[in-house]
C-alpha positions as CSV (number, residue, x, y, z in Angstrom):
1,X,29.7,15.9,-38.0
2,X,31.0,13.1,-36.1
3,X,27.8,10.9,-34.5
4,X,29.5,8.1,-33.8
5,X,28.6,6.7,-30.1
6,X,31.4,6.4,-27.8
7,X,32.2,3.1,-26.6
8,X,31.7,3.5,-22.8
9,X,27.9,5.2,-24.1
10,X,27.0,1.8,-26.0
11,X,28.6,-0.7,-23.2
12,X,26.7,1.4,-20.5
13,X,23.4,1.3,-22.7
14,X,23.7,-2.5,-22.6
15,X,24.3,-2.5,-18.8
16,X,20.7,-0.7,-19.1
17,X,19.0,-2.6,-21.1
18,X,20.4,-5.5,-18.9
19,X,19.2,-4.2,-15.9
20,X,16.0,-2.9,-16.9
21,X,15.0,-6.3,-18.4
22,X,15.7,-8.5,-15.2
23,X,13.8,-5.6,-13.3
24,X,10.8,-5.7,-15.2
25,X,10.4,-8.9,-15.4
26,X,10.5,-9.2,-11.8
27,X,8.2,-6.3,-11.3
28,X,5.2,-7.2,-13.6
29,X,4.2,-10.2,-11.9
30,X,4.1,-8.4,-8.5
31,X,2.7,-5.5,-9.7
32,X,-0.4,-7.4,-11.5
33,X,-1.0,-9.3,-8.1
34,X,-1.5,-6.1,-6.2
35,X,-3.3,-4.5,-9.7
36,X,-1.1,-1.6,-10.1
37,X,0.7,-0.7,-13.0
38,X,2.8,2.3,-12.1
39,X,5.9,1.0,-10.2
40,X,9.8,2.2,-9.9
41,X,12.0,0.5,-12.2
42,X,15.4,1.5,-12.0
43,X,16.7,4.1,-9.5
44,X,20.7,4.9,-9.4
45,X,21.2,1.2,-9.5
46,X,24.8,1.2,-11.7
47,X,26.5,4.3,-10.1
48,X,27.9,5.0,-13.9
49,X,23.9,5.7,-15.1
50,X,22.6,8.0,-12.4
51,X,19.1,7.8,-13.7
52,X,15.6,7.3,-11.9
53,X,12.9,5.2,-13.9
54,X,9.4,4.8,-13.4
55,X,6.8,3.1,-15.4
56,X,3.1,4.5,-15.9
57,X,1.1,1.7,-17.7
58,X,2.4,2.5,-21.2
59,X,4.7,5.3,-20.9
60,X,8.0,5.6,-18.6
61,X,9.2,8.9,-16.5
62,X,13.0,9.3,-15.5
63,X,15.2,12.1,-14.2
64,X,19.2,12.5,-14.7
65,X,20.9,13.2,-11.4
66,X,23.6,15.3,-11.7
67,X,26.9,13.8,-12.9
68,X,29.9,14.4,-10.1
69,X,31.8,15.5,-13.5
70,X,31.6,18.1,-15.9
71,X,30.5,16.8,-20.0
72,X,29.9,19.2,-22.9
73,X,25.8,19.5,-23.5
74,X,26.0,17.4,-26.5
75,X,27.8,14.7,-25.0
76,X,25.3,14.5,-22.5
77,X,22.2,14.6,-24.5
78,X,23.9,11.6,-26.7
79,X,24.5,10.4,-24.3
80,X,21.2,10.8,-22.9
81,X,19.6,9.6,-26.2
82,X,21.6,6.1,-25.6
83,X,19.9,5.3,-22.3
84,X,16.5,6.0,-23.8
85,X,17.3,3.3,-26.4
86,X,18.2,0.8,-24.4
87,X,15.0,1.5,-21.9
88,X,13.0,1.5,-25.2
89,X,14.4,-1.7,-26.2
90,X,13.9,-3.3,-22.8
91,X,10.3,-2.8,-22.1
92,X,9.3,-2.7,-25.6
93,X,7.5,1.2,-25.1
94,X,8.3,3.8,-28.5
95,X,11.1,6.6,-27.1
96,X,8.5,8.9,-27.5
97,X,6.8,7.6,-24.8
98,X,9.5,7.7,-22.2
99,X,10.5,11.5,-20.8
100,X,13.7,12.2,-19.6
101,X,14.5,15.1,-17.7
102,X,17.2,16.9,-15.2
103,X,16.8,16.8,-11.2
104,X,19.0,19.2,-9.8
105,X,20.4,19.5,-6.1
106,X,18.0,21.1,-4.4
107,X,20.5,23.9,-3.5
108,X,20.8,24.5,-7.1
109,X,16.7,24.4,-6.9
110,X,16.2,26.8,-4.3
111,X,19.3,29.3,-5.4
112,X,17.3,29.4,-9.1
113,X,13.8,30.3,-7.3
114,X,12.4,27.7,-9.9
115,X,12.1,24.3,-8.1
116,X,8.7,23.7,-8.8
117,X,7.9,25.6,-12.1
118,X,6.7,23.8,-15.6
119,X,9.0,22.6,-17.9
120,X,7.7,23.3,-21.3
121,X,6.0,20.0,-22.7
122,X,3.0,18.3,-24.7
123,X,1.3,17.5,-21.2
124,X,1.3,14.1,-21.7
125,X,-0.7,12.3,-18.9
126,X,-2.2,9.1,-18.6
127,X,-4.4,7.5,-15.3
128,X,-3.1,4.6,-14.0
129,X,-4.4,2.6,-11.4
130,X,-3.3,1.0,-7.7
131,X,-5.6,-1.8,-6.3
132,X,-9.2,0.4,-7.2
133,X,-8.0,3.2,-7.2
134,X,-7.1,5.6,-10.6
135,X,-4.7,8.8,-10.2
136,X,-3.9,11.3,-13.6
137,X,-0.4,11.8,-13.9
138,X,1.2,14.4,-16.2
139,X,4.9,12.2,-17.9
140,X,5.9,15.8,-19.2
141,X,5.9,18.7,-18.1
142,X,6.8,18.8,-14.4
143,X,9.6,17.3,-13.0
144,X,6.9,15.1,-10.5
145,X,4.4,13.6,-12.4
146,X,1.5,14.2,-9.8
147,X,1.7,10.5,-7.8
148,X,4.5,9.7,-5.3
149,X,4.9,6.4,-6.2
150,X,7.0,5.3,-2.9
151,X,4.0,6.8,-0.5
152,X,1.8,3.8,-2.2
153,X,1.6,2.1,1.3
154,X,1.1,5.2,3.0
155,X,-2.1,5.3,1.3
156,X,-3.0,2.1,1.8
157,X,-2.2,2.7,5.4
158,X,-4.3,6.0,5.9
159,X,-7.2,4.5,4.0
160,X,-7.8,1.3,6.6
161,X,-7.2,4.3,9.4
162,X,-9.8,6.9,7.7
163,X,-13.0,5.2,8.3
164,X,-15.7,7.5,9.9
165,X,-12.7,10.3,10.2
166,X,-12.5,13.8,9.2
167,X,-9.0,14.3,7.8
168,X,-7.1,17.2,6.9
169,X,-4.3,17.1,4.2
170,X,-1.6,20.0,4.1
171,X,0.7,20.3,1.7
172,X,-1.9,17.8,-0.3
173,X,-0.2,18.5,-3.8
174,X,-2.3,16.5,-6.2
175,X,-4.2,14.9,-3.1
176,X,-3.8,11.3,-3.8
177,X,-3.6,10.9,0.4
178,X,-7.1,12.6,0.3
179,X,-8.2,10.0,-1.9
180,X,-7.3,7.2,0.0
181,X,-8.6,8.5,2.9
182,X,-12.1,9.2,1.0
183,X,-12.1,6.0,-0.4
184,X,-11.6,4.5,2.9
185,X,-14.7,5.8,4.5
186,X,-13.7,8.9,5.8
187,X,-16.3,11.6,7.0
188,X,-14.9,14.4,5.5
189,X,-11.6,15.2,3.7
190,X,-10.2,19.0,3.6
191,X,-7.1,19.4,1.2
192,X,-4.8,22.2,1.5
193,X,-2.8,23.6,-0.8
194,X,-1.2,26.7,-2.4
195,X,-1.7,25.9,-5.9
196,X,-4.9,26.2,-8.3
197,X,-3.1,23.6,-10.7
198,X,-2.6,21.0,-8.1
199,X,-6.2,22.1,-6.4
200,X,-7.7,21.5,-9.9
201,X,-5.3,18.4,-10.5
202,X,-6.8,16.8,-6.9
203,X,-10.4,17.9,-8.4
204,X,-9.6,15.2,-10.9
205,X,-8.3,12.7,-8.8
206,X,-11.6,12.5,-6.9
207,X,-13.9,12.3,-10.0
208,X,-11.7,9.7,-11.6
209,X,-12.6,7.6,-8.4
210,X,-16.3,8.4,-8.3
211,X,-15.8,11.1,-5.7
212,X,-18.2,14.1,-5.8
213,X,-20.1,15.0,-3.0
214,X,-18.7,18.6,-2.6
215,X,-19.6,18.7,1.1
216,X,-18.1,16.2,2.2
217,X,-14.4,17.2,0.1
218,X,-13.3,20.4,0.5
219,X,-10.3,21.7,-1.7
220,X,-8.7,25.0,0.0
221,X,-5.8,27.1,-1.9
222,X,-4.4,29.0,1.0
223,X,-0.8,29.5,2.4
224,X,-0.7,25.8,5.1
225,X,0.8,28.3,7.7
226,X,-1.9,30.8,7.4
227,X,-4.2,27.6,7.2
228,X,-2.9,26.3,10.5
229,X,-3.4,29.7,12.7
230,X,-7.0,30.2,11.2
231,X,-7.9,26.7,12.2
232,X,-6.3,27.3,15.8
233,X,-8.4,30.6,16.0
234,X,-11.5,28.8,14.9
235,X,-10.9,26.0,16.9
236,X,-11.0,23.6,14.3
237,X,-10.1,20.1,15.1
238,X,-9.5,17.0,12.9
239,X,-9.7,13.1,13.4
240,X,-6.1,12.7,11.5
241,X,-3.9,15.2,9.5
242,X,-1.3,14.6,7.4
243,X,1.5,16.7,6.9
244,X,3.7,16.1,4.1
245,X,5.1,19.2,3.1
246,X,8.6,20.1,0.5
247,X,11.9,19.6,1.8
248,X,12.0,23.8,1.3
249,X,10.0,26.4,-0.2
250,X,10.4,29.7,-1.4
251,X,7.5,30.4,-3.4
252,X,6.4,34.2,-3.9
253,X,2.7,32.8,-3.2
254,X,3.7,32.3,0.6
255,X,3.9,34.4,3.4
256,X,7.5,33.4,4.3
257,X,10.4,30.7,3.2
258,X,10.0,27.3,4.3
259,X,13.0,25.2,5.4
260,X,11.8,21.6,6.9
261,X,14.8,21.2,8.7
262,X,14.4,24.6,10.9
263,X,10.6,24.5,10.9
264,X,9.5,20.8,11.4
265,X,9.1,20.9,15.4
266,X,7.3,24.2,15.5
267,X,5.1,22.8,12.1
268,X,4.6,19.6,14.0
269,X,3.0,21.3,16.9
270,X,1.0,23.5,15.9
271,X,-0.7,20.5,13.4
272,X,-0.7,18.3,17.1
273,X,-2.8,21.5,18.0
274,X,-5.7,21.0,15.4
275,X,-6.1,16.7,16.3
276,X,-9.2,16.1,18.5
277,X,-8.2,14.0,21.9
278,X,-6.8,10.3,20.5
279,X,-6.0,12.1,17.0
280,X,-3.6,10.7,15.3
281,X,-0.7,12.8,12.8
282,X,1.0,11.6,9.8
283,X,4.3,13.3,9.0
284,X,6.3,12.7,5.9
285,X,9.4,14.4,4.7
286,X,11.9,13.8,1.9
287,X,14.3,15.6,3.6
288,X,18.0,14.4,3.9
289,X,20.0,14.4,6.8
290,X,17.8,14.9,9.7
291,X,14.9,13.1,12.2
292,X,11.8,14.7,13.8
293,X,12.3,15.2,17.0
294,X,9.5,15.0,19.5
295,X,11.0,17.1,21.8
296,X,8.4,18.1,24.5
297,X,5.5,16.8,22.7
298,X,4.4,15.1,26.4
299,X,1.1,12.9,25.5
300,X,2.1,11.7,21.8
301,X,3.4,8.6,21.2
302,X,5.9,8.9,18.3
303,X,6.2,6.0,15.9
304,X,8.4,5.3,13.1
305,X,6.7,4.0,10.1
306,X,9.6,3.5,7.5
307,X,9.7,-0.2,7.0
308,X,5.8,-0.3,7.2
309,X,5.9,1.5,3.9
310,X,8.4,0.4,1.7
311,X,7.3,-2.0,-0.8
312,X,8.9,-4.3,-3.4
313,X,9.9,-1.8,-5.7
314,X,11.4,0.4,-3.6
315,X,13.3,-2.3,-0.9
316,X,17.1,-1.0,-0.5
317,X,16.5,2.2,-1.3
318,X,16.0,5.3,0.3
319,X,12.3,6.5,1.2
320,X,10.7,9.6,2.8
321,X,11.5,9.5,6.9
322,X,7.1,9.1,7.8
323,X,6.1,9.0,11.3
324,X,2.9,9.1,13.3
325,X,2.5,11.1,16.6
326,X,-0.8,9.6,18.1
327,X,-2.9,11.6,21.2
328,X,-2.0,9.0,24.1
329,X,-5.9,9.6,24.9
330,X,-6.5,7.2,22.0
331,X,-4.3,4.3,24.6
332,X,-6.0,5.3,27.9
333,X,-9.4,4.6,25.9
334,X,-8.0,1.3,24.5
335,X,-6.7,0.4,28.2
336,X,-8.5,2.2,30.2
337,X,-6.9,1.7,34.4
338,X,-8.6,0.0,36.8
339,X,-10.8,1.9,39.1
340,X,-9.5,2.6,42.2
């Protein structure tokens, strides 16, 4: 059997380990003065190695985009093996300690019904930290590892705004948003989500940070559309939502098929619906190719928040459109008019 590496394979692991080297060493110092240590390290940057990089303290988490040409499977997985040399090498971390695996279009996603399923694995996890706060996230078995790492300004954002709030989170995955928001002072939290793994998962997240008074955080598996029409019925109403849900869903737990694109200004809405007067919403979406609209949203100011979140390891690259629609009653109690 022939093993020998081809010679484009070894000069494109040097670029790498090149690459990865200069990165890191940029990285570290930044990242110990904000005291994190999960950050991006290498996303697409040589279009020859389409891979995405990030490091979690000890341990490193990458996906291969697909190639725009066809190789044989064992091509690719020596291929494969190459690249997680040369990231081995560069940041000094033991290959068994840095997971590669495949992100798919998400056409190919959605035709497959499997975009979100659990890729067999050792459930490796580890809890890493961002400023004070600690979130678990599992390196193996998922193609997300449970923390967004370019929404870390976004939760720095929502936890100065959450003080004294009662804030719902829809779509709230492993509820890191909910965190920040508790640990910001926030009156009550309610989490939303469709999935007793991720419910359980956000459990976590709020113990690890010394959050456990179960009246004040409430974790809700439900269907968010089902959520939303409840909490209309009930009159529910909530300081500041955020609303950060999949690109498109087809899971057989839910009522219907989600497609952010269609649904966004009719999902938009009828969250705008559940904000008290001077409420403010957070929407997020990793969605290519189109912009919220506000359409006839009359008494919401709409505000583009994409270059308040980007931070240092993420600058020149694409991040998640996020917005806020605030109740204008919030700027008529700020500046109130003159009376007549």
């Amino acid at each position: 059997m022939n093993t020998e590496i081809p010679d484009k394979t070894v000069a494109q692991a040097e670029l790498l380990f090149n690459r990865l080297s200069k990165r890191f060493r940029h990285l570290k110092k930044w990242a110990r003065r904000i005291g994190t240590n999960a950050f991006r390290l290498y996303d697409r940057d040589i279009p020859e190695i389409p891979l995405v990089l990030d490091l979690y303290g000890d341990a490193v988490s990458g996906a291969l985009y697909k190639r725009p040409f066809e190789k044989d499977e064992a091509e690719e997985e020596a291929w494969l093996l190459a690249m997680k040399a040369a990231a081995s090498r560069a940041l000094d971390i033991p290959e068994s300690r840095i997971f590669l695996k495949e992100r798919r279009r998400m056409r190919d996603r959605q035709e497959s019904g499997n975009q979100y399923d659990k890729i067999p694995g050792k459930s490796f996890y580890r809890d890493v930290k961002e400023g004070d706060l600690v979130f678990r996230v599992n390196l193996s078995d998922y193609l997300d590892t449970g923390l967004f790492l370019d929404a870390r300004k976004k939760r720095a954002l929502i936890r100065a705004e959450a003080a004294e709030k009662r804030v719902l989170n829809l779509f709230a995955y492993t509820s890191t948003l909910s965190v920040a928001a508790a640990k910001g002072g926030a009156l009550k939290v309610d989490s939303v989500d469709l999935s007793n793994t991720y419910l359980e998962w956000s459990r976590i997240n709020f113990a690890l940070n010394g959050l456990e008074e179960q009246d004040a955080f409430g974790f809700i598996r439900s269907d968010v559309m089902q959520f939303i029409s409840q909490a209309a019925k009930k009159r529910l109403r909530w300081d500041l939502i955020i609303l950060d849900p999949p690109s498109f869903s087809n899971s057989k737990k839910m009522s219907g098929v989600l497609d952010i694109k269609r649904d966004h200004r009719e999902l938009i809405r009828s969250c705008l619906s559940l904000l008290i007067p001077g409420g403010t919403l957070w929407f997020s979406s990793n969605a290519k190719g189109f912009n919220p609209e506000s359409g006839n949203l009359t008494g919401y100011i709409m505000k583009d928040m994409g270059k308040a979140i980007i931070d240092e390891d993420f600058r020149g690259k694409r991040i998640p459109l996020c917005f806020t629609f605030t109740d204008t009653q919030v700027m008529q109690d700020i500046c109130p008019r003159d009376p007549l």
